[in-house]
C-alpha positions in Angstrom: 9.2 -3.1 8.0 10.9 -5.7 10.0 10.8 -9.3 9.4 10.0 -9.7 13.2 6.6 -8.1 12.7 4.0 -9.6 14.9 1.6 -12.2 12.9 -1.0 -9.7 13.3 0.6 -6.7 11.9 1.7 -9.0 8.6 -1.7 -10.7 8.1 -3.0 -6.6 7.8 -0.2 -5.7 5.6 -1.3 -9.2 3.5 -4.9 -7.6 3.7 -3.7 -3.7 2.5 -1.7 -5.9 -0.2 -5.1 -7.3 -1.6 -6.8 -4.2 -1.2 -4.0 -2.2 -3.1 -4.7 -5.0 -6.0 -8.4 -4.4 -6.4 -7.9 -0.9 -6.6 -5.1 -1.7 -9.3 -7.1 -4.1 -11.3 -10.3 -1.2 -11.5 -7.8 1.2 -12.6 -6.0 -1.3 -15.6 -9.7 -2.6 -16.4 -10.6 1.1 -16.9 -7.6 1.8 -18.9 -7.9 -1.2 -21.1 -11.4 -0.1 -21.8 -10.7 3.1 -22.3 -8.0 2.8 -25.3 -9.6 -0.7 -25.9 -6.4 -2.9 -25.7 -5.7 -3.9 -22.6 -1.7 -5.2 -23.2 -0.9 -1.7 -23.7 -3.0 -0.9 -20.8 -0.6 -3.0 -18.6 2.6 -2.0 -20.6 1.3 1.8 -19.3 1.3 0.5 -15.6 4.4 -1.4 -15.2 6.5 1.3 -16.7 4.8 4.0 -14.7 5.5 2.0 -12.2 9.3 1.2 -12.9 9.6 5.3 -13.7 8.4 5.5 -9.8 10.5 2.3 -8.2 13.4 3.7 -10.2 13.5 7.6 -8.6 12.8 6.4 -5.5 15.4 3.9 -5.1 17.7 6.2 -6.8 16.8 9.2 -4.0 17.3 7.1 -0.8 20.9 5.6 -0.1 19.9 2.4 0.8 17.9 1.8 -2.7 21.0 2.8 -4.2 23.1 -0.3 -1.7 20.4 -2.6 -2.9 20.9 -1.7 -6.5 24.7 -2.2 -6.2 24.9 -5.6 -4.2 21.8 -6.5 -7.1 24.3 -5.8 -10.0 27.2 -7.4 -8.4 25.4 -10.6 -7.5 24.2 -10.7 -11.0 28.0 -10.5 -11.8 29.2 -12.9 -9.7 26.1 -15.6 -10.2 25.1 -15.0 -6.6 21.8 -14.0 -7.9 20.0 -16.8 -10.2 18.8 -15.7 -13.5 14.6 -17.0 -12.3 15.0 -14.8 -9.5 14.7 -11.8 -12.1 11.8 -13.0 -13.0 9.0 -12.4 -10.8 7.9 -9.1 -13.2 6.6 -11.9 -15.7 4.0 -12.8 -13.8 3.4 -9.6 -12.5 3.1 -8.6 -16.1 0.5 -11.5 -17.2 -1.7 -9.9 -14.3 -1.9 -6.7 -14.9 -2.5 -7.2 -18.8 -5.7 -9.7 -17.6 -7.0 -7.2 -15.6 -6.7 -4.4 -18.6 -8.6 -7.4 -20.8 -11.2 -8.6 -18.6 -11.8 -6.3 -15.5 -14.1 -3.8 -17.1 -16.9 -6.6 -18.2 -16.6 -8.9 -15.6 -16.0 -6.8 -12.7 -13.7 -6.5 -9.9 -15.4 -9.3 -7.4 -15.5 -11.9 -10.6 -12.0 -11.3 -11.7 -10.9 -12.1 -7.9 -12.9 -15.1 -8.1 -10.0 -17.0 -10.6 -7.3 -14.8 -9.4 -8.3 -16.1 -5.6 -8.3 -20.0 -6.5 -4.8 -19.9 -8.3 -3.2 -17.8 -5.8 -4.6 -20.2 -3.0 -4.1 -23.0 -4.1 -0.6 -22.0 -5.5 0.4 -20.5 -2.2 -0.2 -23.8 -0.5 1.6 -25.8 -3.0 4.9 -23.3 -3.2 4.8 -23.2 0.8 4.7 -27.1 0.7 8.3 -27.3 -1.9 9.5 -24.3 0.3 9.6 -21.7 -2.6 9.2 -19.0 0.1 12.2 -16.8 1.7 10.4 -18.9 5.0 11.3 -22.2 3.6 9.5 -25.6 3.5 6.0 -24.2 5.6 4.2 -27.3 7.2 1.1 -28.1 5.5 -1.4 -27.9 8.7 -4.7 -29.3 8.7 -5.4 -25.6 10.2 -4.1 -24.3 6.9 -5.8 -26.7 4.5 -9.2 -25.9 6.1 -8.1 -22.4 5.9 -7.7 -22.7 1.9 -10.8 -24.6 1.7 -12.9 -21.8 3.2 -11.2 -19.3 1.0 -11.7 -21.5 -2.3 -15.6 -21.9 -0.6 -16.0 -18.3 -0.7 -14.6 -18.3 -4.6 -17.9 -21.1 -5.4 -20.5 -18.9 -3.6 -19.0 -15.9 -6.0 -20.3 -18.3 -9.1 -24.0 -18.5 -8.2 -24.5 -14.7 -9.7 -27.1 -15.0 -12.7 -24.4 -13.1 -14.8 -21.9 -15.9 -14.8 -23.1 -18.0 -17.9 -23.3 -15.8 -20.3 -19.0 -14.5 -19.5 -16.6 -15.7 -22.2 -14.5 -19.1 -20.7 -10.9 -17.3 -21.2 -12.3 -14.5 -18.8 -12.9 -17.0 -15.9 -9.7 -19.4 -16.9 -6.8 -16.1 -17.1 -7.1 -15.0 -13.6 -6.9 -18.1 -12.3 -3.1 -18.8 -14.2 -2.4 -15.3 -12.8 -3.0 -16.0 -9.8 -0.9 -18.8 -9.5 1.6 -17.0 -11.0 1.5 -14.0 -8.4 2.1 -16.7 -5.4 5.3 -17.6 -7.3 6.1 -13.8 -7.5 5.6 -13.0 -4.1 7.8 -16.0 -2.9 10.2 -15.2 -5.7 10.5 -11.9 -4.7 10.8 -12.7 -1.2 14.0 -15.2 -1.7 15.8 -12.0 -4.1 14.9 -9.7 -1.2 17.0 -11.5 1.0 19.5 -12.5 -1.0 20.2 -8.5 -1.9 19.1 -7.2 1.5 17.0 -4.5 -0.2 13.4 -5.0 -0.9 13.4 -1.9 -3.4 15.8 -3.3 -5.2 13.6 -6.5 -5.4 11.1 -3.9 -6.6 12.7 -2.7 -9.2 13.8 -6.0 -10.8 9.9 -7.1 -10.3 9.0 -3.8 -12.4 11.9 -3.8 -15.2 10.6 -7.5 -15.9 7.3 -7.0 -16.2 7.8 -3.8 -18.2 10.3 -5.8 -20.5 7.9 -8.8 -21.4 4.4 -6.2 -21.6 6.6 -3.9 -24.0 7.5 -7.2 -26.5 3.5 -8.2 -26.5 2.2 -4.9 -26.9 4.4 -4.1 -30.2 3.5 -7.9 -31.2 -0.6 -7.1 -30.8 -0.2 -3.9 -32.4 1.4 -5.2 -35.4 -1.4 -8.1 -35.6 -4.3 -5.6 -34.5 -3.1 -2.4 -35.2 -2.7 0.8 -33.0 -4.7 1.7 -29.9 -7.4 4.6 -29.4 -6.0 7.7 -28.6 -4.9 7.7 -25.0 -7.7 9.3 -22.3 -6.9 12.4 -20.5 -8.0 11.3 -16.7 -5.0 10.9 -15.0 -6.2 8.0 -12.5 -6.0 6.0 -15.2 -2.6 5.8 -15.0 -1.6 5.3 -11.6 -2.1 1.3 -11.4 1.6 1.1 -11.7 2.4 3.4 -8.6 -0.2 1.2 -6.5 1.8 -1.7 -8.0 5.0 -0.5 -6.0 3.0 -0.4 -2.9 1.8 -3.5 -2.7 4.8 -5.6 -4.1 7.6 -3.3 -1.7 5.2 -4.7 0.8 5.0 -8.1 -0.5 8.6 -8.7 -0.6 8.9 -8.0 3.4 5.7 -9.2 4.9 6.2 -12.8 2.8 9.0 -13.6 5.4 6.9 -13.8 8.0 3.7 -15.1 6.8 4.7 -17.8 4.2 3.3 -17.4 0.4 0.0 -19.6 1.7 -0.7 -17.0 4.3 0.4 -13.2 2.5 -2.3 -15.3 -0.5 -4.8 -15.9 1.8 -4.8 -12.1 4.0 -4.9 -10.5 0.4 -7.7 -12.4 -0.3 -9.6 -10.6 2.2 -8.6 -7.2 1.0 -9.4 -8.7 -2.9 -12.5 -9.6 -1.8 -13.9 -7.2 0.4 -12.3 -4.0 -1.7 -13.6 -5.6 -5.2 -17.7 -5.5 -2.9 -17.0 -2.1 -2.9 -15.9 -1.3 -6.1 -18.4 -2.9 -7.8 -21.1 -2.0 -5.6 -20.3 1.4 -6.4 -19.1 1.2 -10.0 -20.5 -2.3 -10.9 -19.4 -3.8 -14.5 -21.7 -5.7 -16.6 -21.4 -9.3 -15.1 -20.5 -8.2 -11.7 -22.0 -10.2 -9.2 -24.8 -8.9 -7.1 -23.6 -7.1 -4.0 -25.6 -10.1 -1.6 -23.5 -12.7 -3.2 -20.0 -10.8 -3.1 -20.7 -9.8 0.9 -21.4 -13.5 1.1 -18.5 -15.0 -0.7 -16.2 -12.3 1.3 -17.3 -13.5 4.4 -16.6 -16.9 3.4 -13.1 -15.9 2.6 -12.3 -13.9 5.8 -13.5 -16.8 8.3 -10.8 -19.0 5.9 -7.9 -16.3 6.8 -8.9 -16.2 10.1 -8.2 -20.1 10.6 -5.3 -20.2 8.7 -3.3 -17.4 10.6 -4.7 -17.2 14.2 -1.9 -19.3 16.5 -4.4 -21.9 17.9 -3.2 -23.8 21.2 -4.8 -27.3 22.0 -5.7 -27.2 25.5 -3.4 -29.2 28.0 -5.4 -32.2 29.8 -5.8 -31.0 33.2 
């Protein structure tokens, strides 16, 4: 994908990224639940995921380019050390999602992860984080993050909300923030090593590094899992995690962290109705509210991203 996509095309890439990440977080939640530890539920995706990052970069000769030009930039400092270190947060989301998912629900758990993302997109767009540089903070795009962060409040009328543990609402909100840093970190080592499967890979390797420490460290406190479930769904949140952060990594060039956050909100919310809808949790929202609080969001992405003109005085 080229990094002269049209806005249109990149604000439904940012959209499939969101949806990609719903699906992701269902499939972690159910994992976690499933062998009731939910760090070793994310340690299981990010390596699944690396496993997958890792063959296919080493099939296709431009992977293998990327690779190279990543380990001699490392070499020769070229590459920053925090630019390795996008997995991290990568890594703290996925092991959330394995820890809360499955009792609060896809639509809830985008309720945080949507207020840190947007409100960490605007803020890392406003320092120019992003591979796009310092992006103007428009009153179009403040309103924008408003409406998104409106249709985040209407998500916290459901009756269910009370009685959820604090932590449950606080941790997707820090992982949120932490994936708009990752996507515009990403980004920046993307086009530093003009390969965004290499970026990939280092996101993956990471994340897999700083899940495998934690899980051995909650095992030893907590002791060993469940036996591990035979479905094999379960374990392909790590292959939908190389989807939507290869996709990340290109499509952030072009829209700015505030703007990928804001598109993926759309495909959060609107996937998350859905999956709850059909396979609710037990503090889900009720469908109503989640269309609702969609809507909200998608109006919000919709003033952020179209290219308004003021008209000329005649």
């Amino acid at each position: 994908m080229s990094p002269r996509l049209s806005p249109g095309i990149a604000v439904i890439g940012a959209v499939l990224i969101g949806a990609l990440t719903a699906v992701q977080a269902r499939v972690n939640g159910s994992l976690g639940a499933e062998i009731g530890d939910g760090v070793l539920a994310g340690g299981i995706s990010f390596g699944s995921g690396l496993v997958v990052v890792l063959l296919i970069a080493a099939a296709l000769p431009a992977g293998r380019a990327g690779l190279a030009r990543l380990v001699a930039g490392v070499r020769e400092h070229s590459v920053p050390a925090w630019m390795l270190w996008g997995g991290a947060a990568g890594a703290f989301t996925v092991a959330c999602q394995g820890l809360a998912v499955a009792t609060i629900g896809v639509a809830l758990f985008t309720v945080g992860f949507v207020a840190g993302q947007t409100t960490g997109g605007l803020l890392l767009d406003r320092i120019g984080h992003g591979p796009a540089g310092v992006v103007p903070v428009t009153v179009r795009r403040i309103v924008g993050a408003v409406l998104a962060l409106a249709g985040v409040g209407v998500s916290l009328t459901g009756d269910g909300v009370g009685g959820i543990p604090v932590w449950m609402l606080i941790v997707p909100v820090i992982a949120g923030a932490g994936v708009a840093w990752q996507q515009g970190t990403n980004g920046r080592l993307r086009l530093r090593v003009q390969s965004p499967l290499a970026a990939t890979v280092v996101n993956f390797a990471g994340g897999t590094a700083v899940l495998i420490v934690a899980g051995l460290v909650h095992i030893a406190i907590v002791g060993p899992p469940r036996a591990l479930p035979a479905d094999p769904w379960l374990y392909l949140g790590g292959t939908v995690g190389v989807v939507y952060i290869f996709l990340s990594s290109v499509i952030v060039q072009r829209t700015g962290v505030l703007l990928l956050g804001l598109g993926s909100v759309v495909g959060l919310l609107t996937t998350s109705v859905v999956l709850d809808a059909v396979w609710p949790a037990p503090a889900a929202p009720a469908t109503p509210i989640a269309v609702l609080a969609a809507s909200v969001a998608i109006v919000g992405v919709v003033v952020a991203a179209l290219p308004w003109r003021r008209r000329r005085p005649r």
